[in-house]
C-alpha positions in Angstrom: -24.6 -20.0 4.3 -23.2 -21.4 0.9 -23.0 -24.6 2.8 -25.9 -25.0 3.8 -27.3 -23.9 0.1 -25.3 -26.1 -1.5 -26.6 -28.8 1.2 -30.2 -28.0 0.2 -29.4 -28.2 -3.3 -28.4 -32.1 -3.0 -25.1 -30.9 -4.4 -23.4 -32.1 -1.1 -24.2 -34.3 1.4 -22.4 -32.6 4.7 -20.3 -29.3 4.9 -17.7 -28.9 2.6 -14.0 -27.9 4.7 -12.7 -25.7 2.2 -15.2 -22.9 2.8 -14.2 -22.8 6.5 -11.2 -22.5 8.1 -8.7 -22.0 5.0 -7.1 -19.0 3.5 -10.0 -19.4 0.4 -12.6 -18.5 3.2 -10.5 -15.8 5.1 -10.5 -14.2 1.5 -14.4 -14.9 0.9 -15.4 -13.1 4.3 -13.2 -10.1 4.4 -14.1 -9.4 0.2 -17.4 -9.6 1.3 -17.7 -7.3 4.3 -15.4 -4.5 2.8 -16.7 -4.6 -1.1 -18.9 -2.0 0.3 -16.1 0.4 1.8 -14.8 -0.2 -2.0 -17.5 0.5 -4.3 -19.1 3.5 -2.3 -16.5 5.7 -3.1 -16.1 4.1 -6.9 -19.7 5.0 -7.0 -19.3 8.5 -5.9 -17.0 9.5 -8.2 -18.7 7.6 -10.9 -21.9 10.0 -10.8 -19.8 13.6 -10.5 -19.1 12.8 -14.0 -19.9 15.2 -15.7 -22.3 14.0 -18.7 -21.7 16.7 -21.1 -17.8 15.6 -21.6 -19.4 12.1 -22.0 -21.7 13.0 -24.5 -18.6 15.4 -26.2 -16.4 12.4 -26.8 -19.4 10.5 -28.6 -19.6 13.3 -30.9 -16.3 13.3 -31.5 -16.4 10.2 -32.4 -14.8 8.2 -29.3 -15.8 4.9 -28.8 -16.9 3.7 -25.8 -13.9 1.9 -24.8 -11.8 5.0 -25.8 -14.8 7.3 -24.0 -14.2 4.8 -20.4 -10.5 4.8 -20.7 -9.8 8.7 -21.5 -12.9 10.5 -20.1 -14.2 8.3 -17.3 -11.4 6.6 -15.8 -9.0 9.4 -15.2 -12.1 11.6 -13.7 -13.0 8.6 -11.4 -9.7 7.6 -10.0 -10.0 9.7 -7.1 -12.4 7.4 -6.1 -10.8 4.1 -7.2 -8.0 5.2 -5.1 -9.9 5.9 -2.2 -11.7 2.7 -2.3 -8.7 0.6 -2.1 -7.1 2.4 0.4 -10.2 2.0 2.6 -10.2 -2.1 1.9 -6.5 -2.2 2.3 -6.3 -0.3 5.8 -9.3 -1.6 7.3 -8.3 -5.3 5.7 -5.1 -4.8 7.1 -6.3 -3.7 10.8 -9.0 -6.6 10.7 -8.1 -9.6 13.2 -11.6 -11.1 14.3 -13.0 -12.5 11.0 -9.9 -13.7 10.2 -9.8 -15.7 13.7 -13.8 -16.8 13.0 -13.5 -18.2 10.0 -9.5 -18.9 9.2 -9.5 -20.6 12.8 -6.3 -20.6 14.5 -4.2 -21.4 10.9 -5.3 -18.0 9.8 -2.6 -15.9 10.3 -2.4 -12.3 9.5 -0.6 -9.3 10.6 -3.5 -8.0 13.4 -4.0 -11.4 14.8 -0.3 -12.3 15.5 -0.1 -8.6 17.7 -3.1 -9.6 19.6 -1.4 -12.9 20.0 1.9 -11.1 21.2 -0.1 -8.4 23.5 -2.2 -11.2 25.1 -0.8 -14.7 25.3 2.8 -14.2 24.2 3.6 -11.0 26.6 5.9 -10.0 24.3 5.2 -6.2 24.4 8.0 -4.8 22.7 7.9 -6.6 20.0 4.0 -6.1 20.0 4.7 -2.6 20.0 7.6 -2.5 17.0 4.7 -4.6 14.8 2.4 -2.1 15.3 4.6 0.7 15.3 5.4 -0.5 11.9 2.1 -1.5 10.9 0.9 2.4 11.9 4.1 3.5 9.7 2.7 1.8 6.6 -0.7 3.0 7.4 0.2 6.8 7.7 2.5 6.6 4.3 0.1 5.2 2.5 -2.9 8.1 3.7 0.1 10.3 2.1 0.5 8.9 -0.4 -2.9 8.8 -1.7 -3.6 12.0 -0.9 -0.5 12.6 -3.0 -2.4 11.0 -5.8 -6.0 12.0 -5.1 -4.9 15.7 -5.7 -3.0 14.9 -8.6 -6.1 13.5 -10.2 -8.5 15.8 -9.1 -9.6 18.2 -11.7 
């Protein structure tokens, strides 16, 4: 799409490589379709807020930065940290946008165990990668559950 904008625009005359089939675009396409599994959560958070503390640390005579960094940002970190760990485990489980647009270059963790499951036949070492891969996902859940009920009020 930002091809063919930039194509339309005169800017370029034919497609331009780097947004296809690079690490740049693998980044591009998977910020883009989990920014929303990110900022959902962010936003949640963000509107539990309660105003009156808000409005309490501008009378005491907080300024905004101080307001966002004592009052704000410690009360919406349950969300933060649920954002990320959404991008992060669905990122990391991710292996057909990463084959789309990285091409066959584009290597990450889910697309070499497809690779060893269905070209390679290499099942048991298939199975260690995702053994390994599920480890990683299930201590990190812990972990930020860990976290989450530390920062809850």
């Amino acid at each position: 799409m930002l091809n063919g904008f930039l194509q339309y625009l005169h800017i370029t005359h034919r497609p331009v490589e780097f947004f296809l089939y690079s690490p740049f675009a693998v980044i591009l396409t998977l910020t883009h379709i989990y920014t929303p599994f990110t900022f959902l959560p962010i936003y949640a958070s963000l509107e539990h807020v309660p105003r009156n503390l808000v409005e309490a640390s501008h009378d005491l005579g907080a300024s905004p930065f101080s307001t966002f960094v004592r009052v704000i940002l410690p009360l919406s970190l349950p969300g933060i940290l649920a954002g990320a760990t959404f991008a992060f485990v669905l990122t990391l489980g991710d292996f057909l946008a990463p084959l789309l647009v990285g091409g066959p270059s584009g290597i990450m963790i889910s697309n070499i165990v497809v690779s060893l499951f269905g070209a390679a036949y290499n099942w048991p070492l298939g199975a260690a990668i995702s053994l390994c891969m599920l480890l990683l996902v299930v201590s990190l859940l812990f972990a930020t559950e860990r976290l989450e009920k530390r920062f809850t009020i």
